[in-house]
Structures are given as C-alpha cells and as structure tokens.
N, C-alpha and C positions, 0 to 999 in steps of 0.2 A: 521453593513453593511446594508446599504438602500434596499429596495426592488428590485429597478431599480439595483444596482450592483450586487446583487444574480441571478437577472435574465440574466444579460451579462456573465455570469461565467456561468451559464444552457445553455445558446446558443452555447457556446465555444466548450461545449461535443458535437453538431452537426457539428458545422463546423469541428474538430478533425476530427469526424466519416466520414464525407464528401470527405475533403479534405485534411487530415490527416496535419502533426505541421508545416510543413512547407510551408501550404497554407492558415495559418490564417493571415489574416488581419484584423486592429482595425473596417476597412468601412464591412468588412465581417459578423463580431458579432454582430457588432450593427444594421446592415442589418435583418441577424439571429434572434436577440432579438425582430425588430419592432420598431427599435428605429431611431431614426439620426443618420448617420455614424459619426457621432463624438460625439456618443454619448460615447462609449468605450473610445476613449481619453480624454475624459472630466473626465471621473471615475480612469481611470488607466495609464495615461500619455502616456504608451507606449506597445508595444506588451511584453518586459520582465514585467512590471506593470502589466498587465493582468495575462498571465502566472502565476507570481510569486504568486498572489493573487488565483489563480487557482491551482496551486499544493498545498496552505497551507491550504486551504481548504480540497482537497482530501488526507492529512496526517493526517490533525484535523480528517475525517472522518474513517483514516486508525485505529489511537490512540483509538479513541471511539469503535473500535470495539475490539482491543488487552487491554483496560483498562476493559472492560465485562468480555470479556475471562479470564483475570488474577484474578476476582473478586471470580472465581472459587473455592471451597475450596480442589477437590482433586488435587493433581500435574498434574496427567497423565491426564485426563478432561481438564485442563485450559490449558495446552499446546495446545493441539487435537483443543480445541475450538478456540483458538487463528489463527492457523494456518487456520481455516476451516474460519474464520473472515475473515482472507488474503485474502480468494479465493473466498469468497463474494462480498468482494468488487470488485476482480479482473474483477467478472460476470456482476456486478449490474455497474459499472464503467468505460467500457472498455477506454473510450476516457483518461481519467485520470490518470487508471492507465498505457498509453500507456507513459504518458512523465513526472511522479511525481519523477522517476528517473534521471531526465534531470535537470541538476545543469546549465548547457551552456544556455537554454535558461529565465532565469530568472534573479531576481537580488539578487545576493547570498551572499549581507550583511545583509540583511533584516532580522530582531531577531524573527518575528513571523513566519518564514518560520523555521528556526532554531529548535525553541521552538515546533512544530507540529510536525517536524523529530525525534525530542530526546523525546517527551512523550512516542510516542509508543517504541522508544529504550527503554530507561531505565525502562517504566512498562515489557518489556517483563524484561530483565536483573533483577531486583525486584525478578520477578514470579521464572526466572530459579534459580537465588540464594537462595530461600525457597524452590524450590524444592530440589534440594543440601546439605541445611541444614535436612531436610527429609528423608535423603540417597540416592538420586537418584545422579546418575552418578557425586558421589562425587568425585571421581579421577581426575573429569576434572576442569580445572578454568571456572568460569561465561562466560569470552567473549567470552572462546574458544567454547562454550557451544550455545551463542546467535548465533553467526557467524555460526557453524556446521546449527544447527534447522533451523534459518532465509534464509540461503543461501539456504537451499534446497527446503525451500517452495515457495522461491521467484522465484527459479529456474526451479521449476514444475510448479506453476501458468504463469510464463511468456512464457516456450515454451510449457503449454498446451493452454493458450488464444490465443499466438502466428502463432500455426497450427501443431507446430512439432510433440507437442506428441498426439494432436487432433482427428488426423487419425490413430495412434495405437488404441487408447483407443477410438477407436468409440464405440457408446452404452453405454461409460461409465460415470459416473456423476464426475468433479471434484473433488468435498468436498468429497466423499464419497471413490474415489479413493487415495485421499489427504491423509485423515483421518488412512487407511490403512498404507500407506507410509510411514507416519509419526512416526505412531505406532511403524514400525519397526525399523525404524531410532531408536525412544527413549529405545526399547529393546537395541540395539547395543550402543549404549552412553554409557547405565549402565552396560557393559560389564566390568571384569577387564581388564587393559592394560598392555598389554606383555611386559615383561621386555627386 
C-alpha cells in the first residue's frame, strides 16, 4: 500500500471521530488527508472501497495483537493478554473499531478482508484448543469456548468505549478491569458441568 493510501485510511479515523460513518465522504478524506478530493476515489473507487480497505487494516492490526498474545507460553497469560490486546486496540482505535464490525458498509467478497477476520479467529481457536489439550475447560468444545471468551470481551470493550459501563466503572482502567473479568470468566469455563 503507497504512502498516499495509508495516509487516506489515517484521515478516515478523523473524519469517523468527527463525523461519525455516516458522514464520510470520499471529498471529506481526502479534504482530511490534504489531498484532492478525488484523491480518495482515485485510490478506492468508492466509499465501500475505502471502508473495506479500512476495516482490513484494523483486523490485520486486531490479529497482530491476538497472534502476540497467543505466542504466550502459559494458557491462562495468553488468553488475559489476548483479551487485554482487544481493549488496546478498542483505546488506541476508537474510530475503527467503531465500524470493523459493519459488514453493510464494505465490500464483503473481498478475500483480504476475509483472511484479516479469520487470522485472528482461528489464532485465538488454535490458543483455546491448546489450552483444552492442557486441561483447561476440557468439557467444553473450542467454538463453544471462542464464542463464550470473545463474546464477552467484545461485549465489555464495546459498552465500555461505548459509555454504558463507562460511567459505572469511573476511576477504573479498561484492561485492567478487563483482565479481572476475564479471569473469572475462565475460573467458571473450567468448572465442571452439571449434569
């Protein structure tokens, strides 16, 4: 990717922030960047072009921090870190990851948007399946395992950046409250299951 297109993709996070997804326009970013407003079309044909090229970016960037995590050698650390990854980037990203789960506005044949979504899947599913081989919350199958963990951290980072739990947890740090949460979460996984 050229410099000039990295740099249209960096203006994007302003206009987001600005004017949030449904006030970008191609003349707005490349306004944004310091460019010619067609400069953005010229790079990405279209606002799902842009986009699309903009969420596969902040998946590639989501992956890279759950492929660190998972590099982890104890179970209960690489999960922790994985999850505390999530809510780094959720901090360091807001504009990104406000719409990386918005499949509507991109163009959703596209294989390297694809391929950015399923690295970090299946490195996490990887990590939890060796944890499981390890004995942790062997009882349960891997997906049902990714889906539990992933859903809740995504769940927590989204209505804490979002403001819901924000204002509970005043004073309190993300990751560090995350980290907690999480923790408990994976005590209860490896619980056994009532018959």
């Amino acid at each position: 990717m050229t410099e000039t297109a990295q740099r249209l993709l960096d203006s994007l996070d302003s206009v987001i922030a600005e004017h949030g997804p449904s006030g970008v326009t191609l003349r707005r970013v490349g306004t944004e960047a310091g460019l010619s407003h067609t400069a953005a079309a010229h790079y990405y044909k279209d606002k799902p072009g842009l986009f699309t090229a903009y969420i596969t970016r902040a998946w590639n960037l989501v992956a890279d921090g759950v492929v660190a995590a998972a590099a982890i050698d104890d179970d209960r650390e690489a999960l922790l870190a994985t999850a505390e990854a999530y809510a780094t980037f959720a901090l360091e990203q807001p504009s990104a990851f406000s719409v990386m789960s918005r499949l509507e506005i991109v163009n959703v044949d596209t294989p390297e948007l694809w391929a950015a979504r399923e690295r970090g899947f299946l490195t996490l599913a990887a990590r939890i399946d060796q944890a499981r081989a390890n004995g942790w919350a062997s009882q349960h199958e891997t997906l049902d395992l990714v889906a539990m963990t992933w859903g809740t951290v995504h769940g927590i980072v989204d209505l804490w950046t979002g403001g819901p739990l924000a204002a509970p947890y005043d004073g309190h740090e993300l990751t560090s409250t995350l980290r907690r949460l999480v923790n408990t979460l994976l005590d209860q996984l490896d619980q056994p299951v009532a018959d």
